[in-house]
C-alpha positions as CSV (number, residue, x, y, z in Angstrom):
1,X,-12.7,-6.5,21.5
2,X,-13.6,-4.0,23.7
3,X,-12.8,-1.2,21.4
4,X,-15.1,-2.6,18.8
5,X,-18.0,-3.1,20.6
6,X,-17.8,0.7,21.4
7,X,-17.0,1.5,18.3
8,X,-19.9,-0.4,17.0
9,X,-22.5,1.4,20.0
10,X,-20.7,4.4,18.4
11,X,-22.0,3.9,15.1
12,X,-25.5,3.0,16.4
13,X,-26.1,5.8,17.9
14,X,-25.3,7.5,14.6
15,X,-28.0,5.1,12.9
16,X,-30.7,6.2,15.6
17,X,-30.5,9.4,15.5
18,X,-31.0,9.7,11.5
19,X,-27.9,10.2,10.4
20,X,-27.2,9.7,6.6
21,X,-23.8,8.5,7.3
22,X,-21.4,7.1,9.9
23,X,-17.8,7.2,11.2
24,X,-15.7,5.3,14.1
25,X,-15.7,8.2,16.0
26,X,-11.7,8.5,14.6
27,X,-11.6,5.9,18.5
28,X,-9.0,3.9,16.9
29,X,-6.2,6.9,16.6
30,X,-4.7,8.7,19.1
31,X,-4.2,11.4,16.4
32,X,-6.5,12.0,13.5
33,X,-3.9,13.3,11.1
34,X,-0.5,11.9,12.6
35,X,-1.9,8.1,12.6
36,X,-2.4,8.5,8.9
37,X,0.8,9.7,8.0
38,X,2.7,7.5,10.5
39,X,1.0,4.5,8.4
40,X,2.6,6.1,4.9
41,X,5.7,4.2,3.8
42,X,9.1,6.1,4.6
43,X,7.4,8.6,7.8
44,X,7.6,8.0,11.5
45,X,6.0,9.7,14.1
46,X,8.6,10.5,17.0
47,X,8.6,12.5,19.9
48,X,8.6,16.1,19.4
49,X,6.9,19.8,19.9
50,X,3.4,19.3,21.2
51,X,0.6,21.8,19.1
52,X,-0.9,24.7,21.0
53,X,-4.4,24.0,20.4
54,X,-7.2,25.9,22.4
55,X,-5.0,27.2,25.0
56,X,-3.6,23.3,25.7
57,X,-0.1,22.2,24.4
58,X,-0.9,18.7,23.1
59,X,1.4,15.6,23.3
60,X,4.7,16.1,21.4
61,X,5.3,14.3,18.3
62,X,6.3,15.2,15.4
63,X,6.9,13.7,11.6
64,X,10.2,12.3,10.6
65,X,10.5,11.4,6.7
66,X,12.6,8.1,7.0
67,X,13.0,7.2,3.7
68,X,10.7,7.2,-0.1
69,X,7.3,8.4,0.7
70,X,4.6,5.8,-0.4
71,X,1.6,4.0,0.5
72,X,1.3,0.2,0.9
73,X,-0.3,-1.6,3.5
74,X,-2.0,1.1,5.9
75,X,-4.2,0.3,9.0
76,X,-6.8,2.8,8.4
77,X,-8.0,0.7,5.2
78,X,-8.5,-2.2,7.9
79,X,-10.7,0.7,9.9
80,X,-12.7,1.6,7.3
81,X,-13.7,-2.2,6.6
82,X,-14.5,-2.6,9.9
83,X,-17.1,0.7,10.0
84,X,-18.2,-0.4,6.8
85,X,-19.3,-3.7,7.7
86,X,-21.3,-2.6,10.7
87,X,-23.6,0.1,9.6
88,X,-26.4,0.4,7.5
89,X,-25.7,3.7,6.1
90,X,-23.0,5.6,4.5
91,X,-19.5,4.7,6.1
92,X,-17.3,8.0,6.0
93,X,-14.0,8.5,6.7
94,X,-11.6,11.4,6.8
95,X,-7.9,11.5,6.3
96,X,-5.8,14.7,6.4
97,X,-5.0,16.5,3.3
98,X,-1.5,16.5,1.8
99,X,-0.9,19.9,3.2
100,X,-1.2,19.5,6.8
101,X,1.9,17.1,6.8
102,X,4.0,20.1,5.0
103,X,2.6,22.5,7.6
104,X,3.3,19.6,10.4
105,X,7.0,19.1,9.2
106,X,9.9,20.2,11.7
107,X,12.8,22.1,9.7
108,X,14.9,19.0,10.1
109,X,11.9,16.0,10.0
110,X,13.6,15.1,6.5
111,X,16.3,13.0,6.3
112,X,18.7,13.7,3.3
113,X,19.3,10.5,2.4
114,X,15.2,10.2,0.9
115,X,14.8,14.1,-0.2
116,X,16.9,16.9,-0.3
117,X,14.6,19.4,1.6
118,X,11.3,19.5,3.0
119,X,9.7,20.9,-0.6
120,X,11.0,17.6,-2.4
121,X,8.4,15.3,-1.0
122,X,5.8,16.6,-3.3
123,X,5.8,14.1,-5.6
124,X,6.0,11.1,-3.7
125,X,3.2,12.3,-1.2
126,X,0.8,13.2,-4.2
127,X,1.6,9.3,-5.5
128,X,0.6,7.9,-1.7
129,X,-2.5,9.9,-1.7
130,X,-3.2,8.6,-4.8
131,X,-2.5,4.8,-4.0
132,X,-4.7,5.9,-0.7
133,X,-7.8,7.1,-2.1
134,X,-7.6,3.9,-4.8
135,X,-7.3,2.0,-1.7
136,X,-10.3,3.3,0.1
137,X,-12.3,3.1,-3.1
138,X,-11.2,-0.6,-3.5
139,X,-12.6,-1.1,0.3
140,X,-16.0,0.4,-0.7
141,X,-15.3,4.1,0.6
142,X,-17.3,6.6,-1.0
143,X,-17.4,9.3,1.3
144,X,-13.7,10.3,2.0
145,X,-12.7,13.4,3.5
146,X,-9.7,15.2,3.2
147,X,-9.7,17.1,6.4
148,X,-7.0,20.7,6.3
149,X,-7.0,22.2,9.3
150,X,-4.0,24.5,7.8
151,X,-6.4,27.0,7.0
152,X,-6.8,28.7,10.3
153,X,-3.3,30.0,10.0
154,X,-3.6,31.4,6.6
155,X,-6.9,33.4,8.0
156,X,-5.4,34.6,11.4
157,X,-2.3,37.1,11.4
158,X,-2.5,36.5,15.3
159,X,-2.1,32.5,14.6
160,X,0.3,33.6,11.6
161,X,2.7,35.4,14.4
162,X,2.5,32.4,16.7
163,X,3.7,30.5,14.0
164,X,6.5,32.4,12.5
165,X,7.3,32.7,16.7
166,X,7.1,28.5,16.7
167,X,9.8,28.6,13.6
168,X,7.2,27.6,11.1
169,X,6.7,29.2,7.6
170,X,3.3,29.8,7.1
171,X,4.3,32.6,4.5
172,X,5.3,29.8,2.3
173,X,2.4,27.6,3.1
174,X,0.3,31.3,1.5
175,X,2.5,31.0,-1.3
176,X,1.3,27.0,-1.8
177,X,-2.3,28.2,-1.6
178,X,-2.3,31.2,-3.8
C-alpha cells in the first residue's frame, strides 16, 4: 500500500510539471533490466558478479537460463495497469532489449538441458519479446521502450578492455550489431 501511494505521488508530480507522459519511477524493481528477464519463463536471477557501474560494483546477480525461454504471466504487465490507471497522460514503460540479456549472460548461465550454448536462445527470446510487447499492447501500452544499455561498450575500447578483462565477449556482441 505504501508503495503505491508513492508510486501514485510519483506520477503526480510528473502530471504537474507538464509532462506528456508518465512512468512508476521503475520503484517496483530492484533492477530495471534483471526483474524483467527474471519474470521470462525458463530464467532465474541468482547470485552472481555484481556490474561495475560509475565506479560502484553493484549487487551480484546474474541470469541463469533454467529451462525454454518464453513469456507467460509476467508482473510488470500488472505494473503497467497499475501506472495506467492512475494518470491522465501517457503511461510509458521500458523493458530492456533482447540484447542486454546476451551481453548479461555468464559463460555458464545456460543450462544444457534447454539450449546447447549461450547463442541458441535466439529464437525463444525473440518469441517472449514478442508475446511481451502483445501483452503490453493488450494492457493499453503504447509507449514501450526498449531500453540497451549495451551500447556503451561497443563505443568505448576502454569499457571494451574491461570487458574482455571481466571474461565477457563484446567482440561478438560487435559482430551481432554489424
Amino acid at each position: 500500500a505504501v508503495e503505491d501511494a508513492e508510486i501514485v505521488k510519483v506520477i503526480k508530480k510528473q502530471e504537474e510539471i507538464g509532462l506528456a507522459l508518465a512512468t512508476d519511477g521503475e520503484f517496483r524493481r530492484s533492477w530495471w533490466h534483471y526483474d524483467f528477464f527474471g519474470g521470462l519463463d525458463g530464467v532465474e536471477i541468482i547470485a552472481g558478479k555484481g556490474i561495475q557501474f560509475q565506479g560502484v560494483l553493484t549487487k551480484a546477480r546474474s541470469i541463469h537460463v533454467t529451462g525454454k525461454i518464453g513469456f507467460s504471466n509476467h508482473p510488470m504487465i500488472e505494473h503497467f495497469k497499475f501506472l495506467k490507471a492512475n494518470t491522465k497522460v501517457t503511461p510509458k514503460m521500458t523493458i530492456p532489449s533482447p540484447a542486454v540479456m546476451h551481453f548479461r549472460l555468464e559463460p555458464d548461465a545456460v543450462e544444457k538441458t534447454a539450449y546447447a550454448s549461450r547463442d541458441a536462445i535466439f529464437d525463444d527470446l525473440a518469441i517472449a519479446y514478442q508475446k511481451a510487447i502483445k501483452a503490453f499492447y493488450d494492457a493499453g501500452c503504447r509507449y514501450l521502450q526498449f531500453d540497451d544499455t549495451v551500447w556503451a561498450y561497443l563505443c568505448s575500447q576502454e569499457e571494451l578492455n574491461k570487458a574482455r578483462e571481466r571474461g565477457d565477449n563484446p567482440d561478438g556482441l560487435q559482430e551481432i550489431y554489424a
